[in-house]
N, CA, C and O atoms as a Maestro MAE file, in Angstrom:
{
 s_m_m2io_version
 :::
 2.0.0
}

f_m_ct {
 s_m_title
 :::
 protein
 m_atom[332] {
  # First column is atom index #
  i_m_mmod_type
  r_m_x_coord
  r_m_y_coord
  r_m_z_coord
  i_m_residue_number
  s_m_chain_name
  s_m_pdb_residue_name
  s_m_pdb_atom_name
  i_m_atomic_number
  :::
  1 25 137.128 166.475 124.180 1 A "UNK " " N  " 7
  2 3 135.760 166.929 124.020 1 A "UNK " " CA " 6
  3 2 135.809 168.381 123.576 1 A "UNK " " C  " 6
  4 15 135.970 169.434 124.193 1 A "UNK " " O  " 8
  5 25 135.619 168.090 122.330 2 A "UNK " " N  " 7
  6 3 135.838 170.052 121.518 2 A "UNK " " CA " 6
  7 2 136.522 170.514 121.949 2 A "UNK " " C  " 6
  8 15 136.316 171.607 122.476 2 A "UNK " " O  " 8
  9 25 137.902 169.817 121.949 3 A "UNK " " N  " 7
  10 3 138.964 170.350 122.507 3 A "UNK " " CA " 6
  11 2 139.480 171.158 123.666 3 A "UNK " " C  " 6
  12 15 140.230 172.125 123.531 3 A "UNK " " O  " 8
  13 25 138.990 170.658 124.922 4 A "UNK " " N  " 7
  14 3 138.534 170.969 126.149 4 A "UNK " " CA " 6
  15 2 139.700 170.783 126.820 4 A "UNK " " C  " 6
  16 15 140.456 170.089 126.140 4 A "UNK " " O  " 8
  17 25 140.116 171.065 127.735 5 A "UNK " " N  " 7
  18 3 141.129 170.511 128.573 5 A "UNK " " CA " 6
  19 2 140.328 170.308 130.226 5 A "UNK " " C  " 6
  20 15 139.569 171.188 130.632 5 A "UNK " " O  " 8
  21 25 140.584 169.213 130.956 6 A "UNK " " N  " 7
  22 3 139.751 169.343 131.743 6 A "UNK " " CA " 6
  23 2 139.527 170.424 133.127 6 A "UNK " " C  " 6
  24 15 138.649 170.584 133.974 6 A "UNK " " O  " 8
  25 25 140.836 171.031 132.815 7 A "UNK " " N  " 7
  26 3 140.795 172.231 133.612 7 A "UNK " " CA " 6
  27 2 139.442 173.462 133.157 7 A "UNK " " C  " 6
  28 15 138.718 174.090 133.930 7 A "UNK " " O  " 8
  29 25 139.463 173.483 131.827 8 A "UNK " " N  " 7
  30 3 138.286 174.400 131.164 8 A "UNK " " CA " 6
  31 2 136.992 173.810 131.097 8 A "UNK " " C  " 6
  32 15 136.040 174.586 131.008 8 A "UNK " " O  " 8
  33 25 136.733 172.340 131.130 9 A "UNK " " N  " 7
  34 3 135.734 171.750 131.462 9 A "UNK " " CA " 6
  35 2 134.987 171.778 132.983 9 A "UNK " " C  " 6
  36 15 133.846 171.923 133.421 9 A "UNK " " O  " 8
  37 25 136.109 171.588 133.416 10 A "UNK " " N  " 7
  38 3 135.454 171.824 134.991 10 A "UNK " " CA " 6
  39 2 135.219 173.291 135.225 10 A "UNK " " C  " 6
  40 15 134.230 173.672 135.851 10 A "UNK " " O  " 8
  41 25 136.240 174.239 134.661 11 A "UNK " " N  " 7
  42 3 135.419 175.818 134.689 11 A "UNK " " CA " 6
  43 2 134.423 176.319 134.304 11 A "UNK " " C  " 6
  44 15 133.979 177.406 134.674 11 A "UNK " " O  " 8
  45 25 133.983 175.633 133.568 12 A "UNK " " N  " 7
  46 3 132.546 175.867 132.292 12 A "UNK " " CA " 6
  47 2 131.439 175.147 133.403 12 A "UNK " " C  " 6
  48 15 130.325 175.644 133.563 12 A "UNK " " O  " 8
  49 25 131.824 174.079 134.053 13 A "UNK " " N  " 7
  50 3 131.105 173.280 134.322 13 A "UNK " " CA " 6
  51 2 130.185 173.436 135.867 13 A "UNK " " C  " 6
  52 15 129.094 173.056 136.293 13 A "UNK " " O  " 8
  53 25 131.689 174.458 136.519 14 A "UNK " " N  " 7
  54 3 131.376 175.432 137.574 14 A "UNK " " CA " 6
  55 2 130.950 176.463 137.875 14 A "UNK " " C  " 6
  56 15 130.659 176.948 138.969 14 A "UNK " " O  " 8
  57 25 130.890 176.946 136.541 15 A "UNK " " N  " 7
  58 3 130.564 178.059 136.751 15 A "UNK " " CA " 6
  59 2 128.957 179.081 137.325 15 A "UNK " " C  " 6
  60 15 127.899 179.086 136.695 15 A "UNK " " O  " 8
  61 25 129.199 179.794 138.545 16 A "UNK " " N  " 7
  62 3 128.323 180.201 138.982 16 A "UNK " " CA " 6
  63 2 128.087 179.825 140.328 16 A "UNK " " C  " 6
  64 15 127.393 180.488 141.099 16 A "UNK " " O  " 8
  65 25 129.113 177.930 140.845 17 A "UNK " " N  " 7
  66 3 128.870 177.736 142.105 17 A "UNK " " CA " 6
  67 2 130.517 177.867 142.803 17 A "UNK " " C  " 6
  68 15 131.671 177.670 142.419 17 A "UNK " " O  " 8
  69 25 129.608 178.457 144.429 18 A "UNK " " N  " 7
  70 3 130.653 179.086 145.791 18 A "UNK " " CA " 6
  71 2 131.178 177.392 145.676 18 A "UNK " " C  " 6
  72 15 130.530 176.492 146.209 18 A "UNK " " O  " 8
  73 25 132.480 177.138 144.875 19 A "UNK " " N  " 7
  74 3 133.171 175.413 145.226 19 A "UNK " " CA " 6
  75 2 133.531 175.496 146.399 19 A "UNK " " C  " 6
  76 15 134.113 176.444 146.926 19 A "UNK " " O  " 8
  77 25 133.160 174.367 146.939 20 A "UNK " " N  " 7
  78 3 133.551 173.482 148.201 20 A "UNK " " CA " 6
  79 2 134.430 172.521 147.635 20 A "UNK " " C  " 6
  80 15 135.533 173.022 147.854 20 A "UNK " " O  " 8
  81 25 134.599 171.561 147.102 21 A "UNK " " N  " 7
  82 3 135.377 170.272 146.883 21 A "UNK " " CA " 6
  83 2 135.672 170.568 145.188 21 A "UNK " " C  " 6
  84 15 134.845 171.178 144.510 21 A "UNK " " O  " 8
  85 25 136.770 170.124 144.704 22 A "UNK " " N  " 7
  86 3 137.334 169.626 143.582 22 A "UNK " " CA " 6
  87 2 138.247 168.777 143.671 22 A "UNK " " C  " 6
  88 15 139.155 168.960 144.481 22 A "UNK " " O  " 8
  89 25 138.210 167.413 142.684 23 A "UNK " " N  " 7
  90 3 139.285 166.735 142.803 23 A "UNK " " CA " 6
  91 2 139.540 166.577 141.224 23 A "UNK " " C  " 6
  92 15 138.432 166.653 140.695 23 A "UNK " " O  " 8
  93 25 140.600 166.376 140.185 24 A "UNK " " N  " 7
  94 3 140.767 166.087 139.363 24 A "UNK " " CA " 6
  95 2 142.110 165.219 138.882 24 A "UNK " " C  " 6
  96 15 143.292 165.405 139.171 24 A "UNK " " O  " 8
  97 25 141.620 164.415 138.217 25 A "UNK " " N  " 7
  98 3 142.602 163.163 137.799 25 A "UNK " " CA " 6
  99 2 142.850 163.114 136.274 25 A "UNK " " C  " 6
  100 15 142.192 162.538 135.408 25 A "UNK " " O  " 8
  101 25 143.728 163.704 136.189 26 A "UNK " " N  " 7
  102 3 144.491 164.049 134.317 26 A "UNK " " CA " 6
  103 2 145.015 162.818 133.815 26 A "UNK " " C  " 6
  104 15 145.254 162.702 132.613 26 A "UNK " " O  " 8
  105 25 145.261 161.670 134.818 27 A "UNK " " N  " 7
  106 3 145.868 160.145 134.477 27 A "UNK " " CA " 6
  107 2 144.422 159.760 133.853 27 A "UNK " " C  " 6
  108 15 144.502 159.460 132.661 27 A "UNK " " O  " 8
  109 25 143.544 159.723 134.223 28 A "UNK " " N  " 7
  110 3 142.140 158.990 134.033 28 A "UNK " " CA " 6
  111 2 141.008 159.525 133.710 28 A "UNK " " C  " 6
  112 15 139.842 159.132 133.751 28 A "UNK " " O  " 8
  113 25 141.626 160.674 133.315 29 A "UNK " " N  " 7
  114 3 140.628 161.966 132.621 29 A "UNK " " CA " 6
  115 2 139.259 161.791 133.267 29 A "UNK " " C  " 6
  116 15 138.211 161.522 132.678 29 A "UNK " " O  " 8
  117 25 139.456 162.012 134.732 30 A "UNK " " N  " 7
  118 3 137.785 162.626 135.247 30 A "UNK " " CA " 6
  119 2 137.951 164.111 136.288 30 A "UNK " " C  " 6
  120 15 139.022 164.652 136.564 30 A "UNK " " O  " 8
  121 25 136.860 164.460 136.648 31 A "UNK " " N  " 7
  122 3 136.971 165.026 137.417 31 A "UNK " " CA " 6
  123 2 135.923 165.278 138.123 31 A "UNK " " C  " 6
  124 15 134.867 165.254 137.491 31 A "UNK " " O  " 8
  125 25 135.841 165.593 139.615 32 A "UNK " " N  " 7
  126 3 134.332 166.334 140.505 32 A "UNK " " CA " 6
  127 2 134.528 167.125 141.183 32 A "UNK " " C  " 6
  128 15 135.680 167.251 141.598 32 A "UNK " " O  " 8
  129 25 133.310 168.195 141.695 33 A "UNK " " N  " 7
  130 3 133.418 169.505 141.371 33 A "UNK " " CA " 6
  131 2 132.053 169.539 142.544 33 A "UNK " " C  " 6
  132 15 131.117 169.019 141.936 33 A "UNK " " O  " 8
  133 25 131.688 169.844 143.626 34 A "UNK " " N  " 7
  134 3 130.790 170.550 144.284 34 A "UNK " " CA " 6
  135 2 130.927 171.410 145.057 34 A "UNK " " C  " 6
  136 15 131.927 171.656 145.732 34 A "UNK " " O  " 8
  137 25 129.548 172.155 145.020 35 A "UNK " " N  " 7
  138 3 129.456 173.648 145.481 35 A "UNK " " CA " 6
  139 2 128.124 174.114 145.684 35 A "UNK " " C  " 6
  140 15 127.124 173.497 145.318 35 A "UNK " " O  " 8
  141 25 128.124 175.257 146.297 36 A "UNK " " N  " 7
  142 3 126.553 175.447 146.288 36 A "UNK " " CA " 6
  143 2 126.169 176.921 145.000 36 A "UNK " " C  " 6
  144 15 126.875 177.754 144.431 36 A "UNK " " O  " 8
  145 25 125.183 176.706 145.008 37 A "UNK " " N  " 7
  146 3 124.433 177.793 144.069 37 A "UNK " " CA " 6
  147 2 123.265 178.001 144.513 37 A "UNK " " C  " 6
  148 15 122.265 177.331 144.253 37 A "UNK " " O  " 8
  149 25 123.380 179.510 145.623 38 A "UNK " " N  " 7
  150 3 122.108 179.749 146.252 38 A "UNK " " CA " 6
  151 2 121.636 178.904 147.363 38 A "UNK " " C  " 6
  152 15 122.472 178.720 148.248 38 A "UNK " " O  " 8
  153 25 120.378 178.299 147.530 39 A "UNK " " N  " 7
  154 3 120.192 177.310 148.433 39 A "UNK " " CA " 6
  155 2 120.084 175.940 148.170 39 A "UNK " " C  " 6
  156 15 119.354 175.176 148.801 39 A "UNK " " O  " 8
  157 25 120.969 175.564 147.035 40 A "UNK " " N  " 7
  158 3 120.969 174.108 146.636 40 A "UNK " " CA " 6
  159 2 122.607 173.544 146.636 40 A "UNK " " C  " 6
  160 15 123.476 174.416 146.630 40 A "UNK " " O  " 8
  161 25 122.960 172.345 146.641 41 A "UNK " " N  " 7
  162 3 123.561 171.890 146.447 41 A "UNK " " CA " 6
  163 2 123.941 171.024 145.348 41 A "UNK " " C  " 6
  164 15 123.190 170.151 144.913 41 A "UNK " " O  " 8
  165 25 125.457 171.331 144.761 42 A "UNK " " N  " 7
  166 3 125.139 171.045 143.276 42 A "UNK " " CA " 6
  167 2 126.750 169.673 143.605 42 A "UNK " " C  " 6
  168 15 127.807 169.749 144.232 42 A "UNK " " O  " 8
  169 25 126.203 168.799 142.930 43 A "UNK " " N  " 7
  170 3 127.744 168.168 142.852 43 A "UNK " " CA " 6
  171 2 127.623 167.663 141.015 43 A "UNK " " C  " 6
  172 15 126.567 167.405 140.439 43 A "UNK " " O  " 8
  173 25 128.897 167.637 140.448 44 A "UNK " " N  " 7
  174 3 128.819 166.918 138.864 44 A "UNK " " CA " 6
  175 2 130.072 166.620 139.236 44 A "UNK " " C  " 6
  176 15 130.793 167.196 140.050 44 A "UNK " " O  " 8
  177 25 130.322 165.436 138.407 45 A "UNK " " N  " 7
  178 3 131.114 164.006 138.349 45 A "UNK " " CA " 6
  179 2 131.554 164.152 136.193 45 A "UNK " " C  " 6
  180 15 130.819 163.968 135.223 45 A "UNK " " O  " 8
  181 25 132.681 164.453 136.265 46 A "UNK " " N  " 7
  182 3 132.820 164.059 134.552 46 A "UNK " " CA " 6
  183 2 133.809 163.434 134.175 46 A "UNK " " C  " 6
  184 15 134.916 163.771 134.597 46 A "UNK " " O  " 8
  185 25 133.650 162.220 133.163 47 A "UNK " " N  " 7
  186 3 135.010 161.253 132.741 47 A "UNK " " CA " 6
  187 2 135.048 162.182 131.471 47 A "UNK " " C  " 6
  188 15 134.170 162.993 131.175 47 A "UNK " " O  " 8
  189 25 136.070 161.965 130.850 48 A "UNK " " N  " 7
  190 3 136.499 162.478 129.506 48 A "UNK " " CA " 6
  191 2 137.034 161.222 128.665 48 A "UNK " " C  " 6
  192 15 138.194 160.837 128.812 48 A "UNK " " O  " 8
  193 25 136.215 160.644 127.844 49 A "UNK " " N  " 7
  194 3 136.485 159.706 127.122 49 A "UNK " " CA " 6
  195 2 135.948 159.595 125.837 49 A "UNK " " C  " 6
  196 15 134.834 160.109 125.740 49 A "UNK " " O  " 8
  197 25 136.548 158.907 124.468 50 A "UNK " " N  " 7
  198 3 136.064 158.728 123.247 50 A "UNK " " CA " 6
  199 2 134.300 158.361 123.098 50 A "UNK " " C  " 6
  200 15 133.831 157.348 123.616 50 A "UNK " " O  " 8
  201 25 133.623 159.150 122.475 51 A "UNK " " N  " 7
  202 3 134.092 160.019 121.808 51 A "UNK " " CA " 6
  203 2 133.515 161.065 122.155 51 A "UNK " " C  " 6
  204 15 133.632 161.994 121.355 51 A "UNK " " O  " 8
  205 25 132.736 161.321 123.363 52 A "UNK " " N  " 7
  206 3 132.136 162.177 124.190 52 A "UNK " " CA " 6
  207 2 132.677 162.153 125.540 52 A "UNK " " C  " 6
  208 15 133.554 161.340 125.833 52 A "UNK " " O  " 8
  209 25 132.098 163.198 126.599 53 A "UNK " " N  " 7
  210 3 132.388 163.264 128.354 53 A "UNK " " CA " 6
  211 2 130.998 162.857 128.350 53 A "UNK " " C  " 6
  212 15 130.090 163.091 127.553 53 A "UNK " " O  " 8
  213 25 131.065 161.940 129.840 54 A "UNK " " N  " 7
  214 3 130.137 161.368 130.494 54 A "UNK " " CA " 6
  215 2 130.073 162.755 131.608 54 A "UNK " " C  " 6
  216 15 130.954 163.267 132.298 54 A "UNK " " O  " 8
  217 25 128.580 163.087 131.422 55 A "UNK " " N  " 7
  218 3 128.420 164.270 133.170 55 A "UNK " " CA " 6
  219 2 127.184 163.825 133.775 55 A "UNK " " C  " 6
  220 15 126.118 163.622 133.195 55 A "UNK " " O  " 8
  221 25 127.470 163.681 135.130 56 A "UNK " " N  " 7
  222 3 126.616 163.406 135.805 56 A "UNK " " CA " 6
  223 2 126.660 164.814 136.841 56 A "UNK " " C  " 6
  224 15 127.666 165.396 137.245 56 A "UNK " " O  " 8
  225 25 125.413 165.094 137.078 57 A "UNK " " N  " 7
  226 3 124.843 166.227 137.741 57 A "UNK " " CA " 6
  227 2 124.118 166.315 138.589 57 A "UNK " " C  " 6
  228 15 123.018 165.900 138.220 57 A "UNK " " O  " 8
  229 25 124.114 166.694 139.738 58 A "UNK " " N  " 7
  230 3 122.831 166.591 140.666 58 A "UNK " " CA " 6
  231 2 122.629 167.753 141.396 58 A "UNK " " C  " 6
  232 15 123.365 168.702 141.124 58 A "UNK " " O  " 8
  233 25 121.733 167.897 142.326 59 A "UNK " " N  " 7
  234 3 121.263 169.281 142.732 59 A "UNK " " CA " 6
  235 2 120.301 168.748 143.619 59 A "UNK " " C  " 6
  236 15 119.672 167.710 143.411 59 A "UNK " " O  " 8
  237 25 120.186 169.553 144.720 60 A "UNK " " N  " 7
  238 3 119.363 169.180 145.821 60 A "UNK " " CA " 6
  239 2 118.997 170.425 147.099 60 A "UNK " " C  " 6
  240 15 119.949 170.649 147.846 60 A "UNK " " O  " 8
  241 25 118.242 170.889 147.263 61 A "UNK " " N  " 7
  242 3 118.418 171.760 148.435 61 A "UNK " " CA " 6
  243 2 119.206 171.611 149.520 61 A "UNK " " C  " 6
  244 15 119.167 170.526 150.101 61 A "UNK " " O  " 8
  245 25 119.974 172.540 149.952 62 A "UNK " " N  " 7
  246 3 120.530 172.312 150.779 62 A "UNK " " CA " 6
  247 2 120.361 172.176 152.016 62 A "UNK " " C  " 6
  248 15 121.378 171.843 152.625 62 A "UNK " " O  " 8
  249 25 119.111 172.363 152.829 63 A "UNK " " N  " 7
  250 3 118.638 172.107 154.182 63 A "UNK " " CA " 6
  251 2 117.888 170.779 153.898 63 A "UNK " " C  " 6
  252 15 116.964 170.634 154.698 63 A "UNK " " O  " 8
  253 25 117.994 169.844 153.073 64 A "UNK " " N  " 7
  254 3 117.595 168.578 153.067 64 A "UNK " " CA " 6
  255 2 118.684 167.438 152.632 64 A "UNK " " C  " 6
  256 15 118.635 166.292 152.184 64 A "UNK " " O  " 8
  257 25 119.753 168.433 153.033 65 A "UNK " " N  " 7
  258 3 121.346 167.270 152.693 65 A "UNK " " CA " 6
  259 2 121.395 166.129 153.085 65 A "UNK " " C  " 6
  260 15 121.197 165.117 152.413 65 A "UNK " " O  " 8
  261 25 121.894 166.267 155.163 66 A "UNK " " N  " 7
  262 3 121.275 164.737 155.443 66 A "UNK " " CA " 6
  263 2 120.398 163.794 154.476 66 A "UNK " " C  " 6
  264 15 120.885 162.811 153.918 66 A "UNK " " O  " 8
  265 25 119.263 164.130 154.357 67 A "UNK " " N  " 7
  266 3 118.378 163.240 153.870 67 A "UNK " " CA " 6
  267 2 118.883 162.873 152.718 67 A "UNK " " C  " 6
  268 15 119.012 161.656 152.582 67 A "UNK " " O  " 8
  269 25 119.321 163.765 151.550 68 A "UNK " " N  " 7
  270 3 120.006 163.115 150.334 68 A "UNK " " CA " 6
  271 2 121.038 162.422 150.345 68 A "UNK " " C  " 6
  272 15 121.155 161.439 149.612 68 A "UNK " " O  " 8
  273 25 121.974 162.819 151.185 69 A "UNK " " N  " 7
  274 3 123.497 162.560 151.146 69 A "UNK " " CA " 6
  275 2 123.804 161.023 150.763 69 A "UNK " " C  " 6
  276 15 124.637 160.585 149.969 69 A "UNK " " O  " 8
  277 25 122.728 160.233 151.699 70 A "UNK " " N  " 7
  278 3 123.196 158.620 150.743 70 A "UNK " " CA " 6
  279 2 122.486 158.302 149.537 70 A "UNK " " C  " 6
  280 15 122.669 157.419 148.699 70 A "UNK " " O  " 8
  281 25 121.794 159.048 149.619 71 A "UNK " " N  " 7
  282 3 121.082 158.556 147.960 71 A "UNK " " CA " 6
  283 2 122.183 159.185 146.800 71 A "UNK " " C  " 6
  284 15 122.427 158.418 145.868 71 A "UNK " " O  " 8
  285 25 122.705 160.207 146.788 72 A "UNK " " N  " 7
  286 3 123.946 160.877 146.243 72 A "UNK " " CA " 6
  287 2 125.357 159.933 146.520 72 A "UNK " " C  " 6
  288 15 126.432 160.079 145.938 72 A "UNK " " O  " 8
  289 25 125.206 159.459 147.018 73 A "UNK " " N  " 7
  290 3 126.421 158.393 147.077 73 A "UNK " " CA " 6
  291 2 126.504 157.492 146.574 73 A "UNK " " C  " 6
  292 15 127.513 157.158 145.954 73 A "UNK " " O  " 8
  293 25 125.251 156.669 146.703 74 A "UNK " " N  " 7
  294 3 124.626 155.281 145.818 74 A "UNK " " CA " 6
  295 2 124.920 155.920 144.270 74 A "UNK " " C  " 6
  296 15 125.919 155.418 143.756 74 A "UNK " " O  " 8
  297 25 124.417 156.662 143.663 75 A "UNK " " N  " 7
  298 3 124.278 156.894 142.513 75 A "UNK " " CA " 6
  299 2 125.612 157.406 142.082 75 A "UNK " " C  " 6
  300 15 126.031 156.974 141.008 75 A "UNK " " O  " 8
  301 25 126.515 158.451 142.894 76 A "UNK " " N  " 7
  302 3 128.171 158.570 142.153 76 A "UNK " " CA " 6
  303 2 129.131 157.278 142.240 76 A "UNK " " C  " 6
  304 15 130.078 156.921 141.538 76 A "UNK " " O  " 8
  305 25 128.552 156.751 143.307 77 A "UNK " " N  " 7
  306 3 129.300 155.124 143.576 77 A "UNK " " CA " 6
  307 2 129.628 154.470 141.861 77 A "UNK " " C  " 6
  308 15 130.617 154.053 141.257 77 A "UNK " " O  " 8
  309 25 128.135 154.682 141.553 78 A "UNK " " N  " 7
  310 3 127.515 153.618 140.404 78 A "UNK " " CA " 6
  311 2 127.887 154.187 139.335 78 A "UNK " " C  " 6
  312 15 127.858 153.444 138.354 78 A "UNK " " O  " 8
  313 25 128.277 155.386 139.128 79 A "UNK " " N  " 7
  314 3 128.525 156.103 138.079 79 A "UNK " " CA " 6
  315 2 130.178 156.070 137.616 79 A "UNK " " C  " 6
  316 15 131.132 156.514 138.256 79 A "UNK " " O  " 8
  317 25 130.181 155.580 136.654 80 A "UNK " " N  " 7
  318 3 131.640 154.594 136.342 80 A "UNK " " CA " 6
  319 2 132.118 155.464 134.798 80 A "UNK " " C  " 6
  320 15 131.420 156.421 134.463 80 A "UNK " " O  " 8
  321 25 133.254 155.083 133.972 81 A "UNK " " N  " 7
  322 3 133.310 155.100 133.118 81 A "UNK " " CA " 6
  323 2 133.397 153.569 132.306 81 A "UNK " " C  " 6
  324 15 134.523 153.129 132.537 81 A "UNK " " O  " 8
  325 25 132.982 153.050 131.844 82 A "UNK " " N  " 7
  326 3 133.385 151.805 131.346 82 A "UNK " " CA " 6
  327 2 133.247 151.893 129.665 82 A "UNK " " C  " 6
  328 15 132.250 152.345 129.102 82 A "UNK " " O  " 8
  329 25 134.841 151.201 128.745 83 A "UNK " " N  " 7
  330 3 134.522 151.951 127.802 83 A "UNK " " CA " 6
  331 2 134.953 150.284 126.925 83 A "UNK " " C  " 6
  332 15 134.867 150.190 125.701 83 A "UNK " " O  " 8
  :::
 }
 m_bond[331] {
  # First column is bond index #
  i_m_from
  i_m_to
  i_m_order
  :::
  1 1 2 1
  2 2 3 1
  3 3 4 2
  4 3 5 1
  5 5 6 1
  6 6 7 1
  7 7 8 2
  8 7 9 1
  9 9 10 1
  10 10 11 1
  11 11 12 2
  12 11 13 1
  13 13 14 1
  14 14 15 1
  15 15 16 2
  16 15 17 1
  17 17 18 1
  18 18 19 1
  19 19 20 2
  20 19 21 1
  21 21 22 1
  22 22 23 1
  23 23 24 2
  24 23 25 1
  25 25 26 1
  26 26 27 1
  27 27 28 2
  28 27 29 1
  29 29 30 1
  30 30 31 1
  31 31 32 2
  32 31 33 1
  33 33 34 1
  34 34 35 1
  35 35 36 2
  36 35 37 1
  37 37 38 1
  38 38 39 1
  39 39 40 2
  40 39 41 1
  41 41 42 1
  42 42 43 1
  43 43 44 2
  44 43 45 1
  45 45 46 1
  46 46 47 1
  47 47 48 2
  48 47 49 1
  49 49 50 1
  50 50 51 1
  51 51 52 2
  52 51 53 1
  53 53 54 1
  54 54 55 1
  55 55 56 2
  56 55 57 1
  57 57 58 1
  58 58 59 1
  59 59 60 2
  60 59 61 1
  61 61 62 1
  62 62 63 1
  63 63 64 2
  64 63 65 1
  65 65 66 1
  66 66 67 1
  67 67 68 2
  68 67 69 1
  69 69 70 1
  70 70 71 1
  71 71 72 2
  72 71 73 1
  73 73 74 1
  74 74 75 1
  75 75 76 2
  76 75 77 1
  77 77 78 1
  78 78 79 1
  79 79 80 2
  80 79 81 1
  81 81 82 1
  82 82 83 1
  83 83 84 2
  84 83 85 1
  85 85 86 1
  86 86 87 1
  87 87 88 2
  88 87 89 1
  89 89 90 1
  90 90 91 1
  91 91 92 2
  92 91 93 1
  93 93 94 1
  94 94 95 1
  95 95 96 2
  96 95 97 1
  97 97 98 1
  98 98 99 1
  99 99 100 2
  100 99 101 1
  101 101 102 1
  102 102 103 1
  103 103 104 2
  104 103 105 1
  105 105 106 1
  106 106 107 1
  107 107 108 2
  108 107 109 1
  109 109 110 1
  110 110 111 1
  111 111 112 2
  112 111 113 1
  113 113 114 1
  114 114 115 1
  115 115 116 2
  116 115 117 1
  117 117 118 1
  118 118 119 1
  119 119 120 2
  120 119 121 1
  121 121 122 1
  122 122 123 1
  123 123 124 2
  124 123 125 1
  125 125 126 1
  126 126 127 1
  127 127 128 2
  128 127 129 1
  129 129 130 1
  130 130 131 1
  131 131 132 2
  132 131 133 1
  133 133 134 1
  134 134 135 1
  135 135 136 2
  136 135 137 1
  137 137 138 1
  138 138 139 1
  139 139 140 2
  140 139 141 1
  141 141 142 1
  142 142 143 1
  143 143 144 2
  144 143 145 1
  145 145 146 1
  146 146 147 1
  147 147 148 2
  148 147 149 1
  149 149 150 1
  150 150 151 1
  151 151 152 2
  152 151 153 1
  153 153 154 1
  154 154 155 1
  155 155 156 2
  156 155 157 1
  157 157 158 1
  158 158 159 1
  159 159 160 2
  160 159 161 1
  161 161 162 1
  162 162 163 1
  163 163 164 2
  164 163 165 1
  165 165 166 1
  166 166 167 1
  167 167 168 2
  168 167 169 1
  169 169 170 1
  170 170 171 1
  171 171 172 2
  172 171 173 1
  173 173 174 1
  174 174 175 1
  175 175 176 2
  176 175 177 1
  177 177 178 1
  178 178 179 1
  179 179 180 2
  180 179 181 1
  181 181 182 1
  182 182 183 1
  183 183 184 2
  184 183 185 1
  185 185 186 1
  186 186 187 1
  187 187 188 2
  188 187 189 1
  189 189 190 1
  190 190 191 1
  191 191 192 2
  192 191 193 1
  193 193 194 1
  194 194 195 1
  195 195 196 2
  196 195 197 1
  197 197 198 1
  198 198 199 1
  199 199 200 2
  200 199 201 1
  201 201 202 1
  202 202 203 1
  203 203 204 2
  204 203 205 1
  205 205 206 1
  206 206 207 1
  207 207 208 2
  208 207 209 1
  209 209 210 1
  210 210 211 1
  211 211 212 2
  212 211 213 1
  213 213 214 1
  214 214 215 1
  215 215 216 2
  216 215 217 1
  217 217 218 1
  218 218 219 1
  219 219 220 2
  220 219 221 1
  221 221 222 1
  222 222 223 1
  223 223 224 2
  224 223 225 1
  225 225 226 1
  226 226 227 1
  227 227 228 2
  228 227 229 1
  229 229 230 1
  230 230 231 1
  231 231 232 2
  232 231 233 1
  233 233 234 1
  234 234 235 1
  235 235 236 2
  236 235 237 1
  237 237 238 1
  238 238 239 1
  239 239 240 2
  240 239 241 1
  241 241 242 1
  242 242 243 1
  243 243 244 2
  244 243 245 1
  245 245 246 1
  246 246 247 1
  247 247 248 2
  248 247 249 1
  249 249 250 1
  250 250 251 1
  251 251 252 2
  252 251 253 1
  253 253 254 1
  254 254 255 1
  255 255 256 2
  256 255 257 1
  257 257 258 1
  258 258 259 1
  259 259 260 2
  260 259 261 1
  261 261 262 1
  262 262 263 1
  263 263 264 2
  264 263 265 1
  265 265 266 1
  266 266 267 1
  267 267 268 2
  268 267 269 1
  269 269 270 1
  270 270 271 1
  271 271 272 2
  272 271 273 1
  273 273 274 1
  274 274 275 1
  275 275 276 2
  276 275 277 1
  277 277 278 1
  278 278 279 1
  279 279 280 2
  280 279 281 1
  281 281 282 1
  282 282 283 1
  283 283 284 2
  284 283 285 1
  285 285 286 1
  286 286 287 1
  287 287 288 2
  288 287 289 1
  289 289 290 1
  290 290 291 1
  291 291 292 2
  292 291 293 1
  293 293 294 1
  294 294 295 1
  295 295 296 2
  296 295 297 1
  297 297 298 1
  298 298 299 1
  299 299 300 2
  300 299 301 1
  301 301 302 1
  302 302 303 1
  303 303 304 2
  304 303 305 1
  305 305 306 1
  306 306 307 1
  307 307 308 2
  308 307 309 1
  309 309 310 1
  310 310 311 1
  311 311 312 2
  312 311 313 1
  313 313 314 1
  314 314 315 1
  315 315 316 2
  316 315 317 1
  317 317 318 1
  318 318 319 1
  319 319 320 2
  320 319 321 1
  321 321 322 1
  322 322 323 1
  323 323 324 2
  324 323 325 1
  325 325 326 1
  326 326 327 1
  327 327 328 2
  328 327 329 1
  329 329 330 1
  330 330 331 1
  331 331 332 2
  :::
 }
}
């Protein structure tokens, strides 16, 4: 992806949030990335595949986590690459 490596993707992609979690997988070109920014909570999810990256993004206040936390699960669950 414009010649990205996913190490610089996920930096671009972070940039600005205090990270809590990163995991990245260079076998299967994805990676996720959450953190907060201010009083929200940010998580993004990205595959790297032909002929674009798939990003999924979300954001939520953070004193209403509980309440999101499974609805944020349902939806990264579901969020696949299939090519």
């Amino acid at each position: 992806v414009m010649d990205q490596s996913l190490e610089d993707a996920l930096a671009e992609l972070s940039s600005g949030l205090k990270v809590t979690y990163k995991r990245i997988d260079k076998e299967k070109r994805w990676f996720v990335v959450s953190g907060l920014a201010g009083d929200e909570i940010i998580y993004i999810k990205c595959f790297f595949g032909y002929p674009a990256a798939r990003i999924l993004r979300m954001s939520y206040p953070k004193h209403k986590a509980q309440a999101y936390a499974p609805q944020v699960e349902k939806v990264v669950q579901g969020f696949r690459l299939y090519e």
